[in-house]
Structure formats: C-alpha cells, structure tokens
ROTIKE-350341 format. One record per residue: x, y, z of N, C-alpha, C, O in turn; residue in one letter; residue number from 1. Coordinates in Angstrom, 1 decimal. Example, Ala and Ser with C-alpha at 12.3 -4.5 7.8 and 13.67 -1.06 7.14 Angstrom:
% ROTIKE-350341
+--------+--------+--------+--------+--------+--------+--------+--------+--------+--------+--------+--------+-------+-------+
!    npx !    npy !    npz !   capx !   capy !   capz !    cpx !    cpy !    cpz !    opx !    opy !    opz ! pamar ! tormi !
+--------+--------+--------+--------+--------+--------+--------+--------+--------+--------+--------+--------+-------+-------+
!   13.2 !   -5.7 !    7.8 !   12.3 !   -4.5 !    7.8 !   13.2 !   -3.3 !    7.8 !   14.2 !   -3.3 !    8.5 !     a !     1 !
!   12.8 !   -2.2 !    7.1 !   13.7 !   -1.1 !    7.1 !   12.9 !    0.0 !    7.9 !   13.4 !    1.1 !    8.0 !     s !     2 !
+--------+--------+--------+--------+--------+--------+--------+--------+--------+--------+--------+--------+-------+-------+
END
This chain:
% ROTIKE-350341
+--------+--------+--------+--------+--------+--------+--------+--------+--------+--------+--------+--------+-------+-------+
!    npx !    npy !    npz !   capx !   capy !   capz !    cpx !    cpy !    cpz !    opx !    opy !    opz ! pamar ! tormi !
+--------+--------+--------+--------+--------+--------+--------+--------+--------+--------+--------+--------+-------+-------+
!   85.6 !  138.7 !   98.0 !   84.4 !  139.4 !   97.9 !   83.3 !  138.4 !   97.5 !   83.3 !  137.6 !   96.6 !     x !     1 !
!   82.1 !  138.5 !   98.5 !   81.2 !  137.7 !   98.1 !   80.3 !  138.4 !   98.4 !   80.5 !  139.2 !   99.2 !     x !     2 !
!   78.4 !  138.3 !   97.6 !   77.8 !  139.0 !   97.6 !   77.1 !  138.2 !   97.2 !   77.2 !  137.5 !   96.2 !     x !     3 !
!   75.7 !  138.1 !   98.5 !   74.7 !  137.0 !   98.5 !   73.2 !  137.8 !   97.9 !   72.4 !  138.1 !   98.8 !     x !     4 !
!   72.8 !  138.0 !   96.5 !   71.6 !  138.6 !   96.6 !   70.5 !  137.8 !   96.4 !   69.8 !  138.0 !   95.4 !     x !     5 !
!   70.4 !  136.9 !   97.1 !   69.5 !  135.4 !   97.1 !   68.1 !  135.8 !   97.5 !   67.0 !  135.2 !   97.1 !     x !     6 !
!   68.3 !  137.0 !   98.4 !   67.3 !  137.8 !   99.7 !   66.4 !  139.0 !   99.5 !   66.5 !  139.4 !   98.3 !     x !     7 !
!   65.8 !  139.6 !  100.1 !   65.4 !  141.1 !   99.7 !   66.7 !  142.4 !   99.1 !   66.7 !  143.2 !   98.2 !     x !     8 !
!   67.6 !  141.9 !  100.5 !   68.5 !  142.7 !  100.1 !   69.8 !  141.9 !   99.8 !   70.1 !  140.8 !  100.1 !     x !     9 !
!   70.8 !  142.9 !   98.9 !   72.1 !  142.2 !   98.4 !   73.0 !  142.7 !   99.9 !   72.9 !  143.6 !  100.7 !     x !    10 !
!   74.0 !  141.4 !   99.7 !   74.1 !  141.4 !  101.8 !   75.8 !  141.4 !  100.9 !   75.7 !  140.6 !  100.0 !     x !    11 !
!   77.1 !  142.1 !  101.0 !   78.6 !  142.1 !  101.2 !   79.0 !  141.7 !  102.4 !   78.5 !  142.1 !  103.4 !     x !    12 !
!   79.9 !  140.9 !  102.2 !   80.3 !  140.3 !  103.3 !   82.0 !  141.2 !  103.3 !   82.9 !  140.5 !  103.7 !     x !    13 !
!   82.3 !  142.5 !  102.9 !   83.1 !  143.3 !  102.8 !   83.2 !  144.7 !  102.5 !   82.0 !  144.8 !  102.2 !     x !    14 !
!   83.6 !  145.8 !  102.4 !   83.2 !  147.1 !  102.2 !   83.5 !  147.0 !  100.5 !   82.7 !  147.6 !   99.7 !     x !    15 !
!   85.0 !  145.8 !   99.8 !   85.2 !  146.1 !   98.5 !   83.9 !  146.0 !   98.0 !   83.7 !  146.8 !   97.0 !     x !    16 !
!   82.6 !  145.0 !   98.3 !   81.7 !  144.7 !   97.3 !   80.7 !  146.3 !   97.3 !   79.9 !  146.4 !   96.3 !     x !    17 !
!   80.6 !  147.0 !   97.9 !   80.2 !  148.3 !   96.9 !   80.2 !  148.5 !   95.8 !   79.2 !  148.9 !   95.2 !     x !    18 !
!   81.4 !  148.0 !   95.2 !   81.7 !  148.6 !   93.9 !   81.0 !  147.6 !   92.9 !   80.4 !  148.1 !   92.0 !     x !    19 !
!   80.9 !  146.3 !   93.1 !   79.9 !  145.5 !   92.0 !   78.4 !  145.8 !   92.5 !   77.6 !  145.9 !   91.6 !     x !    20 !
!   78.1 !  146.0 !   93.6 !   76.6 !  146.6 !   94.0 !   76.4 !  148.1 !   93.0 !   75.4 !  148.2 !   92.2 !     x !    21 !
!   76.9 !  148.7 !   93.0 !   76.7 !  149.8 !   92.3 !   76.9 !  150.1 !   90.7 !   76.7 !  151.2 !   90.2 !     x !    22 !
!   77.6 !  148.9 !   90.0 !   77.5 !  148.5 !   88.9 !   76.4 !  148.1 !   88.3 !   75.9 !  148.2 !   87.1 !     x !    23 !
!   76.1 !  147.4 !   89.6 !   74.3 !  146.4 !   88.7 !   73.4 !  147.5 !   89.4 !   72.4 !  147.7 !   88.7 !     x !    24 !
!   73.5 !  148.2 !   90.6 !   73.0 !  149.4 !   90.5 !   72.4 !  150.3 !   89.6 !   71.2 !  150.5 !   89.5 !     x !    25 !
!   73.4 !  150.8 !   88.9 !   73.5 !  151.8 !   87.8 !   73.1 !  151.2 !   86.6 !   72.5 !  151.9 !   85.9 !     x !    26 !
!   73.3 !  149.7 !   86.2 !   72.9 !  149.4 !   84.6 !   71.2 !  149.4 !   84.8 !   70.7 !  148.7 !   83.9 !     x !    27 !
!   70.5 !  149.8 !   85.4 !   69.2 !  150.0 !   85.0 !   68.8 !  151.0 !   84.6 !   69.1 !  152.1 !   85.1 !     x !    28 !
!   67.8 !  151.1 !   83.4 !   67.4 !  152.6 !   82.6 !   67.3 !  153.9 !   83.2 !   67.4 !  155.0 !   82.7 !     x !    29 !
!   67.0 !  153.6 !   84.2 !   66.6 !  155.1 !   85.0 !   68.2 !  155.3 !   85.9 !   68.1 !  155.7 !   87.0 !     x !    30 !
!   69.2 !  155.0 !   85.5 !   70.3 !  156.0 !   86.1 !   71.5 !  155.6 !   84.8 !   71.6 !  154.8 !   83.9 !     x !    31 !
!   72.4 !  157.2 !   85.4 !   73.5 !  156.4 !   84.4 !   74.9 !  155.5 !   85.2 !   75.2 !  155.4 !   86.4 !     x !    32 !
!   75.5 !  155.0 !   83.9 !   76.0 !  153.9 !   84.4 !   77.4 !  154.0 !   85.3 !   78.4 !  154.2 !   84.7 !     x !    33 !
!   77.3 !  153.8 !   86.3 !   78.8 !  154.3 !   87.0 !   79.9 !  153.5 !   86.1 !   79.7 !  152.4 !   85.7 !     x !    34 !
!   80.9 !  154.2 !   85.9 !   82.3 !  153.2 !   85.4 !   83.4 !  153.7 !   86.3 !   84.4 !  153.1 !   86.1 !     x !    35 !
!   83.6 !  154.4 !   86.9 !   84.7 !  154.8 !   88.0 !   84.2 !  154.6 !   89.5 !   83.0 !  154.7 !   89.9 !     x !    36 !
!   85.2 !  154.2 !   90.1 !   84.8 !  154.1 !   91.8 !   85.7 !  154.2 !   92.8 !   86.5 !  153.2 !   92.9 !     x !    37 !
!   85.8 !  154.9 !   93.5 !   86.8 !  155.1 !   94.8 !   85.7 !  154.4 !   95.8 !   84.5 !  154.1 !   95.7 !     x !    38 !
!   86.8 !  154.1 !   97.1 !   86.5 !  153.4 !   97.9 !   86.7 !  154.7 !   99.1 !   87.5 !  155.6 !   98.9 !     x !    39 !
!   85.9 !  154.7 !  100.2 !   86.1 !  156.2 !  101.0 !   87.0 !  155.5 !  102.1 !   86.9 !  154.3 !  102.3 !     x !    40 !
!   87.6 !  156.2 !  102.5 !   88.9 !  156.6 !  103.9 !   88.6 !  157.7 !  104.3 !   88.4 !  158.6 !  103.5 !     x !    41 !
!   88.7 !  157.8 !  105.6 !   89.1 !  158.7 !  106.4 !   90.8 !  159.2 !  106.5 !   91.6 !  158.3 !  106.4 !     x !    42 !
!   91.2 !  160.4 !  106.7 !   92.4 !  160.6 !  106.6 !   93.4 !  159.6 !  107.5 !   94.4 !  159.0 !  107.3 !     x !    43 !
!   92.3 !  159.5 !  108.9 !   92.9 !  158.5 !  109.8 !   93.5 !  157.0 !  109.6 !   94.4 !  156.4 !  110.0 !     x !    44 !
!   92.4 !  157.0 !  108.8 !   92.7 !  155.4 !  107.9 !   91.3 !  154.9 !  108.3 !   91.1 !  153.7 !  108.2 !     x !    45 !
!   90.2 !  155.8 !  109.0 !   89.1 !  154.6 !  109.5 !   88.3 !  154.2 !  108.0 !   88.4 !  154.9 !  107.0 !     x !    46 !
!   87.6 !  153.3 !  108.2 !   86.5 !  153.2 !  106.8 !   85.1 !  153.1 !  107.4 !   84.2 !  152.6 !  106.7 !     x !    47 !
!   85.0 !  153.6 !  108.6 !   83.3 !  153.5 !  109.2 !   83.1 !  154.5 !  109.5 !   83.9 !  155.1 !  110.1 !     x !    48 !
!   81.8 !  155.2 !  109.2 !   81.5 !  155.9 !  109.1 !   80.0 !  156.0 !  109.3 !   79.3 !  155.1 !  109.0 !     x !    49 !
!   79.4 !  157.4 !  109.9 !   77.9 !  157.6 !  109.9 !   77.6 !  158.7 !  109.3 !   78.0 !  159.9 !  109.5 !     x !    50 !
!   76.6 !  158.1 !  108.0 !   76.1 !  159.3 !  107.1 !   74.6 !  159.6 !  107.1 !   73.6 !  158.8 !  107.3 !     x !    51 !
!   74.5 !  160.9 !  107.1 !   73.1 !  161.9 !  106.9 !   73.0 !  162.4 !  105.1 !   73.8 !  162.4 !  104.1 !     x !    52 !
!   72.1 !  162.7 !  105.4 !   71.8 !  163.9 !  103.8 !   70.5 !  164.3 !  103.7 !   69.7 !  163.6 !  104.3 !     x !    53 !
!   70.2 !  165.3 !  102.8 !   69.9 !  166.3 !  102.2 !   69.7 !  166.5 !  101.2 !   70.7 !  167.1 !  100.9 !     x !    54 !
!   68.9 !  166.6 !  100.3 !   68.5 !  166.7 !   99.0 !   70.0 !  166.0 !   98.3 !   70.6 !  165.6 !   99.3 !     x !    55 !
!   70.6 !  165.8 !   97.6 !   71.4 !  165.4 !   96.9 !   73.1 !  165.5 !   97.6 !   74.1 !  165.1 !   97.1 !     x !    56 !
!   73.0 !  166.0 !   98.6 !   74.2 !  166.3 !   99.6 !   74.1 !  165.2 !  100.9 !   73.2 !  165.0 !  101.8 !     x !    57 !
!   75.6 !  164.3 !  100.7 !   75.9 !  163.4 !  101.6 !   77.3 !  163.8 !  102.0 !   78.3 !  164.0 !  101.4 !     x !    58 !
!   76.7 !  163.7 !  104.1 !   77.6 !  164.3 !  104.8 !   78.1 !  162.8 !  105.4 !   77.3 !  161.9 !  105.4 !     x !    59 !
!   79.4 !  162.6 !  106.0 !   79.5 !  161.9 !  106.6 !   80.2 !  161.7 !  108.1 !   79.9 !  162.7 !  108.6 !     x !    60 !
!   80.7 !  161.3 !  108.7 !   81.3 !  161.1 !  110.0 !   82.2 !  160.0 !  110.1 !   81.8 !  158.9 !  109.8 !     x !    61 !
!   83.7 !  160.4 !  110.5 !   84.3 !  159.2 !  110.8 !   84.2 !  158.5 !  112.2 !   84.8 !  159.0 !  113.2 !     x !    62 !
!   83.6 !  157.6 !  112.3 !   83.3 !  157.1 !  113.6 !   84.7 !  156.5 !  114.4 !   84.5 !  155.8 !  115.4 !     x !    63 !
!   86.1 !  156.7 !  114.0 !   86.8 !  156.3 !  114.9 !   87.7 !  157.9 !  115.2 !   88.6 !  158.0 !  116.1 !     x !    64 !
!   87.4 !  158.8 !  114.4 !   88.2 !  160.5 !  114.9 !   86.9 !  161.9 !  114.9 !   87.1 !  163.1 !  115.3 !     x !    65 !
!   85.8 !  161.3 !  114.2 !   84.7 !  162.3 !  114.4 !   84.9 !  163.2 !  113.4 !   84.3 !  164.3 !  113.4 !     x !    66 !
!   85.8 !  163.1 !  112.3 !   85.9 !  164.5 !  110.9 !   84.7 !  163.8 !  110.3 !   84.3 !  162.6 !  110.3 !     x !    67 !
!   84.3 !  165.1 !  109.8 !   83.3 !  165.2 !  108.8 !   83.7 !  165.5 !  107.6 !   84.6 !  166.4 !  107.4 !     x !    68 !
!   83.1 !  164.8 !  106.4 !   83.1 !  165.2 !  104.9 !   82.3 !  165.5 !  104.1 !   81.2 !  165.5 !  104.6 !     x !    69 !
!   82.4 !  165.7 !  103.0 !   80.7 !  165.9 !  102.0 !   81.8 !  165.1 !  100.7 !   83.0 !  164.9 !  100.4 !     x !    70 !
!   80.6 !  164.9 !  100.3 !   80.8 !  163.9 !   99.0 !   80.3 !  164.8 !   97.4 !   79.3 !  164.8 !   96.7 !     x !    71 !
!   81.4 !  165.2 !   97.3 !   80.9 !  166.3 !   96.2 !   80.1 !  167.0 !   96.1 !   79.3 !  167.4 !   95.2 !     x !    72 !
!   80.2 !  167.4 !   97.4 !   79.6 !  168.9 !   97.4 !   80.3 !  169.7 !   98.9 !   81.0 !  169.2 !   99.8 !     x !    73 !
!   79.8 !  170.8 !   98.8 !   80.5 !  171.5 !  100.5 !   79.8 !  171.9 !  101.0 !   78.6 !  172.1 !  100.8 !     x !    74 !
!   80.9 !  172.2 !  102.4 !   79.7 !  172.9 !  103.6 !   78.3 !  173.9 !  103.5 !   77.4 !  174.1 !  104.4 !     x !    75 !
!   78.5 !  174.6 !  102.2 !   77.9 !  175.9 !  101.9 !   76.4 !  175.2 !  101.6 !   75.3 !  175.6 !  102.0 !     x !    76 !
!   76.8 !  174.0 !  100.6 !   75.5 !  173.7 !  100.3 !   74.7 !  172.9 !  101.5 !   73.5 !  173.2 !  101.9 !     x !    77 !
!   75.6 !  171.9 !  102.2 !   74.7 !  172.0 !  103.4 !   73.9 !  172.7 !  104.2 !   72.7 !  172.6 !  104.5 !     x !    78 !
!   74.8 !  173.6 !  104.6 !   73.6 !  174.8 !  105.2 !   72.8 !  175.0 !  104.5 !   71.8 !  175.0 !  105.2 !     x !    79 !
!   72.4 !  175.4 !  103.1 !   71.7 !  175.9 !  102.5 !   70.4 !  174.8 !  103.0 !   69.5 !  175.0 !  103.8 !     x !    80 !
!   70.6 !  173.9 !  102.4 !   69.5 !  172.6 !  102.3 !   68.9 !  172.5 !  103.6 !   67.7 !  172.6 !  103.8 !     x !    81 !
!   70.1 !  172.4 !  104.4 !   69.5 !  172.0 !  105.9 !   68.5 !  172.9 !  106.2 !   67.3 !  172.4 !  106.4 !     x !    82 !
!   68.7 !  174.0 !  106.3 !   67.6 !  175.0 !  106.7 !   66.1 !  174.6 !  105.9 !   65.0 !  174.5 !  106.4 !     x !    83 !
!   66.4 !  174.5 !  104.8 !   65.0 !  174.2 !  103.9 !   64.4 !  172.7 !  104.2 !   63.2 !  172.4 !  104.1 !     x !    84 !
!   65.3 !  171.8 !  104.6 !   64.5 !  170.6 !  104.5 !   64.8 !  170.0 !  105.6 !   63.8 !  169.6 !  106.1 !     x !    85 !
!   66.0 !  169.8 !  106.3 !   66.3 !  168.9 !  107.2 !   67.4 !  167.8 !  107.3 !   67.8 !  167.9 !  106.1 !     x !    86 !
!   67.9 !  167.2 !  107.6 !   68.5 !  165.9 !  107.1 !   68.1 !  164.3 !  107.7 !   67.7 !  163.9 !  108.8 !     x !    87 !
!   68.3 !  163.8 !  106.9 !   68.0 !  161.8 !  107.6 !   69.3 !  161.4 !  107.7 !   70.4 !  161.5 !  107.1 !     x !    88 !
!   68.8 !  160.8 !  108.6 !   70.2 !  159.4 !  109.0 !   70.3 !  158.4 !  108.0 !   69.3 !  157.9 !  107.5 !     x !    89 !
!   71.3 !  158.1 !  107.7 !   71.5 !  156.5 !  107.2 !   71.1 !  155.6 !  108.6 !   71.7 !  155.7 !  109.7 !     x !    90 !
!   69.9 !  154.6 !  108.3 !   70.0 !  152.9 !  109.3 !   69.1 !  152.1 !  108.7 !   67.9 !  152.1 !  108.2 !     x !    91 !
!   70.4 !  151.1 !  109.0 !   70.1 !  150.0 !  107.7 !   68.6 !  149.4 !  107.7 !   68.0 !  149.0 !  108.7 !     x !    92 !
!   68.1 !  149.4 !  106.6 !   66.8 !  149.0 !  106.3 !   66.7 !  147.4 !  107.0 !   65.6 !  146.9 !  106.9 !     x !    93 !
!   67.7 !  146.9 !  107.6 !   67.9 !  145.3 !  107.6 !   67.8 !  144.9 !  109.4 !   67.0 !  144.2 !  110.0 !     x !    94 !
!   68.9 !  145.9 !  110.0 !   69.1 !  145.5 !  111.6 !   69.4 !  146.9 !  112.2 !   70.0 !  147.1 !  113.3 !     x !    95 !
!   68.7 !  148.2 !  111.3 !   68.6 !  149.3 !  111.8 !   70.3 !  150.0 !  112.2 !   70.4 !  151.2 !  112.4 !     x !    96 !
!   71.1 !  149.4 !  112.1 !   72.5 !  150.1 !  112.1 !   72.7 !  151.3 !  111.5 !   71.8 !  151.8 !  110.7 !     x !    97 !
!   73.8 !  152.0 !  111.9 !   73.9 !  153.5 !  111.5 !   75.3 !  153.6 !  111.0 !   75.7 !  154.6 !  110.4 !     x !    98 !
!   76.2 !  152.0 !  111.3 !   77.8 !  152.8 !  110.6 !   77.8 !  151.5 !  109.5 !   77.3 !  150.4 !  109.5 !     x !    99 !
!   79.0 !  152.5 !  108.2 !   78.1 !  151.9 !  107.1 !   80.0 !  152.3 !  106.4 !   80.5 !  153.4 !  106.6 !     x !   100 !
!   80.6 !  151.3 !  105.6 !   81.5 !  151.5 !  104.6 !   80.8 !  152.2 !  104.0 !   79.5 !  152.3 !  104.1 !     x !   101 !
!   81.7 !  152.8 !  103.3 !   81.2 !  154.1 !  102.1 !   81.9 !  153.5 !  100.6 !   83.0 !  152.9 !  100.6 !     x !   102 !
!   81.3 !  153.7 !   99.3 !   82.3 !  153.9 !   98.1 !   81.4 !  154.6 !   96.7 !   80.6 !  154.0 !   95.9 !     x !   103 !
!   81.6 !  155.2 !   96.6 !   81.2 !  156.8 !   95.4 !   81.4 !  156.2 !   94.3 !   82.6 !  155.7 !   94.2 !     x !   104 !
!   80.7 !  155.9 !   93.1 !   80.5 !  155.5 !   92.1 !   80.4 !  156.4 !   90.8 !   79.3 !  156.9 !   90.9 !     x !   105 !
!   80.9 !  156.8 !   89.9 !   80.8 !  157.9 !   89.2 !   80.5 !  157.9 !   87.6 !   81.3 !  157.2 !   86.9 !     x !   106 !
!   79.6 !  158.5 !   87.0 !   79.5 !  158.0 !   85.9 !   80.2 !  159.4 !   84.9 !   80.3 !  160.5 !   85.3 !     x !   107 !
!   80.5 !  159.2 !   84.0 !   81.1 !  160.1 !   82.7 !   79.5 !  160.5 !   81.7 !   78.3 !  160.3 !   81.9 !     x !   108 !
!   80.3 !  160.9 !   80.6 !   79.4 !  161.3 !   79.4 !   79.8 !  160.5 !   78.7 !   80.9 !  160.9 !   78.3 !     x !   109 !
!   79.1 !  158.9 !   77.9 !   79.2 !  158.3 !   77.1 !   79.2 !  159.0 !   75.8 !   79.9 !  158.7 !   74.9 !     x !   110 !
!   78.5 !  159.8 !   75.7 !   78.1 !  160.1 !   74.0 !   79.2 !  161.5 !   73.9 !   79.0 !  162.5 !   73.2 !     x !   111 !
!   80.1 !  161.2 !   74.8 !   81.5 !  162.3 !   74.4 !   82.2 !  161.8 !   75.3 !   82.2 !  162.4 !   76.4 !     x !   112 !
!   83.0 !  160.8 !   75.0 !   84.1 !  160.0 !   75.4 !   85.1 !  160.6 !   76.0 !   85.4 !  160.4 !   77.2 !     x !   113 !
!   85.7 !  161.4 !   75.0 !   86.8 !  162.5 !   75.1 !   86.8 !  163.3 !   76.4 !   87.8 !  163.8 !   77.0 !     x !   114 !
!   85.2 !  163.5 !   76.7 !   85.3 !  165.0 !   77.7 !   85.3 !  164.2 !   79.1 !   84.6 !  163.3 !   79.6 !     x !   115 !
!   86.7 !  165.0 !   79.6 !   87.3 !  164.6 !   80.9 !   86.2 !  165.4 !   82.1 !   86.5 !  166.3 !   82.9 !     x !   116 !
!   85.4 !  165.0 !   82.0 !   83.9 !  165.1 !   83.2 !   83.6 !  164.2 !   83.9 !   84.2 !  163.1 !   83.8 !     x !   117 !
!   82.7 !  164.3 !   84.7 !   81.9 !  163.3 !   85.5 !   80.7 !  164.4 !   85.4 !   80.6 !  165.6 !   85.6 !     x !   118 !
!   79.5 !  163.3 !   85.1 !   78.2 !  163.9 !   85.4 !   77.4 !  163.5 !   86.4 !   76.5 !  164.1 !   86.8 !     x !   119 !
!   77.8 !  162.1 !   86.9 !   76.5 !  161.8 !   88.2 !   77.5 !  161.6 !   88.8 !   78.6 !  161.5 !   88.4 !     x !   120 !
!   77.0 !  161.4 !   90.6 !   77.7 !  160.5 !   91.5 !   77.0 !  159.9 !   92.4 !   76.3 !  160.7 !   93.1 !     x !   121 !
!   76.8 !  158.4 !   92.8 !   76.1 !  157.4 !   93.4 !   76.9 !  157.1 !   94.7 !   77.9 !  156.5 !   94.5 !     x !   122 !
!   76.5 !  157.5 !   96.2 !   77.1 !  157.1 !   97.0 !   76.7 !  155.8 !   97.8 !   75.7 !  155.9 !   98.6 !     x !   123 !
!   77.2 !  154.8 !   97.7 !   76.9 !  153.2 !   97.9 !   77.5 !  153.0 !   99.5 !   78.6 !  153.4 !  100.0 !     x !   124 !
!   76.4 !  152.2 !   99.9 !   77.4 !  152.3 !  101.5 !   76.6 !  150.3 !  102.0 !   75.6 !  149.8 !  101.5 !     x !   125 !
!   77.6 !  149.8 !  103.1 !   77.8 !  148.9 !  103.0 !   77.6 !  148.7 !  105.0 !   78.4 !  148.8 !  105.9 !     x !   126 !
!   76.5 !  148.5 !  105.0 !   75.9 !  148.5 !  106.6 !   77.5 !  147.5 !  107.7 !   77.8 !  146.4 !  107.4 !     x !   127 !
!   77.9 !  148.1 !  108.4 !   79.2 !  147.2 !  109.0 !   78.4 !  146.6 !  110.1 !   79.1 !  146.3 !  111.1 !     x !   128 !
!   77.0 !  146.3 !  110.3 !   76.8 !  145.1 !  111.2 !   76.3 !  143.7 !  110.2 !   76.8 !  142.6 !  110.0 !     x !   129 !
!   75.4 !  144.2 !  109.6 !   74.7 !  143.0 !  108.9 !   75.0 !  142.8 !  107.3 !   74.4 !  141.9 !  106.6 !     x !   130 !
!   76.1 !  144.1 !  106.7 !   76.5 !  143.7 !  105.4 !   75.5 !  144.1 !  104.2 !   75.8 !  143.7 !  103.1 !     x !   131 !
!   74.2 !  145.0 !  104.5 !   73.4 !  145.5 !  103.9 !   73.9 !  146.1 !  102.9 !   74.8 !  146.8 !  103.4 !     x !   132 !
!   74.0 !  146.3 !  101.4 !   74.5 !  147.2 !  100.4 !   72.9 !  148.2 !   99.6 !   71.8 !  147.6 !   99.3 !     x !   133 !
!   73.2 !  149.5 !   99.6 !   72.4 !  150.5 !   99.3 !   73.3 !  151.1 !   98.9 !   74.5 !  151.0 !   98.9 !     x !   134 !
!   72.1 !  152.5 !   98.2 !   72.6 !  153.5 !   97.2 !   72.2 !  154.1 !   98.5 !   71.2 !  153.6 !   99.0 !     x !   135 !
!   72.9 !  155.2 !   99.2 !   72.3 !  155.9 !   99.9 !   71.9 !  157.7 !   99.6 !   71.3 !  158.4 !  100.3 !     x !   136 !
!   72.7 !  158.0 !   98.3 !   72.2 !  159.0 !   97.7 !   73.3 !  159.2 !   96.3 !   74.3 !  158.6 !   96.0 !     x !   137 !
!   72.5 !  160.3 !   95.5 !   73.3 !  160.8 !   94.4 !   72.7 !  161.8 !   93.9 !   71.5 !  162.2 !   94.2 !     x !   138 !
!   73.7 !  162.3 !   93.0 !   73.0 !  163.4 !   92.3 !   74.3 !  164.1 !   91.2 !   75.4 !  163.6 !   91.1 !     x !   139 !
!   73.9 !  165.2 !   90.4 !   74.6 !  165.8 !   89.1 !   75.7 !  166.5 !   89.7 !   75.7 !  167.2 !   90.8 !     x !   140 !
!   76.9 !  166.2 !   88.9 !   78.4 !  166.8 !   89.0 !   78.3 !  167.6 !   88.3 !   78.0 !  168.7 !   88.7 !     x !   141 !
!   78.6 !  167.1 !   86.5 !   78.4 !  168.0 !   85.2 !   79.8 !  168.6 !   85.6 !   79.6 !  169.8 !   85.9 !     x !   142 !
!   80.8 !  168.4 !   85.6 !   82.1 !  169.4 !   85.9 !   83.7 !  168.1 !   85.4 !   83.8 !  166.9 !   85.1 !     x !   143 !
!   84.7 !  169.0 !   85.7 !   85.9 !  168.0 !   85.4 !   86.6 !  169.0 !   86.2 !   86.3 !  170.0 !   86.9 !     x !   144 !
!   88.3 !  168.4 !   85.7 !   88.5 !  167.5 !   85.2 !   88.3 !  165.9 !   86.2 !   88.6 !  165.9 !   87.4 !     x !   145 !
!   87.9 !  164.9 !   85.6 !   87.5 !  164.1 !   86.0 !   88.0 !  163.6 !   87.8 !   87.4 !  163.3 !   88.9 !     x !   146 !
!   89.5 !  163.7 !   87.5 !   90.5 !  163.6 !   88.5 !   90.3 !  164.4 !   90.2 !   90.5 !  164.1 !   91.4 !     x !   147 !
!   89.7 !  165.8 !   89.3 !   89.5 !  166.6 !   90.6 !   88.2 !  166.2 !   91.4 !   88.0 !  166.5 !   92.6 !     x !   148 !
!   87.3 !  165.4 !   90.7 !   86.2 !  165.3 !   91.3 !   86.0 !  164.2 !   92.1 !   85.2 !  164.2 !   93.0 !     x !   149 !
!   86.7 !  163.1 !   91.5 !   87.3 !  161.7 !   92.3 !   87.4 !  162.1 !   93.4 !   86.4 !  161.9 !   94.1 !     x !   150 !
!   88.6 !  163.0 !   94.1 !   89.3 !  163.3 !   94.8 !   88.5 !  163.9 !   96.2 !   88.9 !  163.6 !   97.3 !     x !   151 !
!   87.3 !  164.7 !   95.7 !   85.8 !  164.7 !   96.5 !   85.1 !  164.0 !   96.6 !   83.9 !  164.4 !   96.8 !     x !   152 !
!   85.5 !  162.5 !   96.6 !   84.9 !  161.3 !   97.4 !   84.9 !  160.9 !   98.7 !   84.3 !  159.9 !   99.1 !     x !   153 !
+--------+--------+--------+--------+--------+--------+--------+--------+--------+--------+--------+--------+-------+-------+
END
C-alpha cells in the first residue's frame, strides 16, 4: 500500500489504502474518529462498484453482477429521500470516473468505552481508474451491537 498525498488529492495505488485515508480523514475536529473498518465485497467477490446517494444514504452497484446495497441504511429510507431530494453519482473529482473500491469506516463512543455501539459511519471509496481517495458520504448509526452494524457495510 502506497499513498501519494504530495497533490491536491491523496492518490491509493490500491482499494486496501481506504482505510489509512479515512484515519487521517476522521482525526480532524469536525468528525469523529473512525477506529473500525471493513473493506466492501460483493457477494460475487467483485470489489468495483458504482455509488449514488442521498442525504446520508449510500447506495451502491456491483459493476461485475449489477446487485445493489445500502450502506447502513435500507431500501425504505431510500425511497423516502429520493422523492425529496434526488440522488448524485459518485465521479471522481480527478478523471471523472464512476467505479470506485469501497471501505466504511466506523467510529464508537469514546467517552463510554464499554458501550458495544457505533455512532458514525464514513463511506471512503477509492476511484479504480486514477486511484482518487474520498469520503464519499456518512452519517449517525447511534445503535449496536457493534457487530451487527459492521455487517451492513
């Protein structure tokens, strides 16, 4: 894993570097800090994918079998949103691309250790032409146990 942020943008030369992108992502004041991270698959096994969203709701597409997922959250709330606002495409700010590794970053409740939650979730995606790394949305969990929510990545 190497990760050149010499540039405008931090460029992965892999889908693993998500996960340090969204580390130094999150340690800035205004979000909290991810410490958990799954890496997204398709059941198929693909890892490319084309994502949209919606107020805090990120849908995705597997670009080698065409299933769709949501990233903690479900169909219901999509519809809801859609009708009210619309959705955007993910394309990369860099060479305009549309298929993008995925990996969900998750942060807990620091000032209660103990409580098996997750409160935010940061979906980081990783442009598969030019290696672009972005947050491409997030938003509040507030739920547990921790495990089940992973699992909706």
């Amino acid at each position: 894993m190497a990760i050149d942020d010499s540039g405008d943008w931090w460029i992965g030369s892999e889908a693993g570097d998500i996960w340090p992108y969204l580390r130094a992502y999150t340690e800035s004041e205004a979000a909290y800090r991810a410490t958990a991270y799954r890496a997204v698959r398709c059941a198929c096994g693909g890892d490319r994918f084309r994502v949209e969203r919606t107020r805090d709701i990120v849908r995705r597409e597997c670009v080698a079998c065409g299933a769709r997922q949501f990233t903690c959250r479900s169909a219901e709330d999509w519809d809801e949103a859609i009708e009210d606002e619309g959705a955007e495409e993910h394309l990369c700010v860099e060479c305009g691309g549309n298929e993008v590794n995925i990996g969900v970053g998750f942060a807990g409740y620091p000032e209660s250790p103990d409580l098996d939650a997750v409160k935010w979730f940061y979906v980081g995606v990783r442009c598969t032409s030019c290696g672009v790394l972005g947050c491409f949305g997030d938003g509040k969990v507030g739920r547990g146990p921790a495990a089940e929510v992973f699992e909706q990545a």
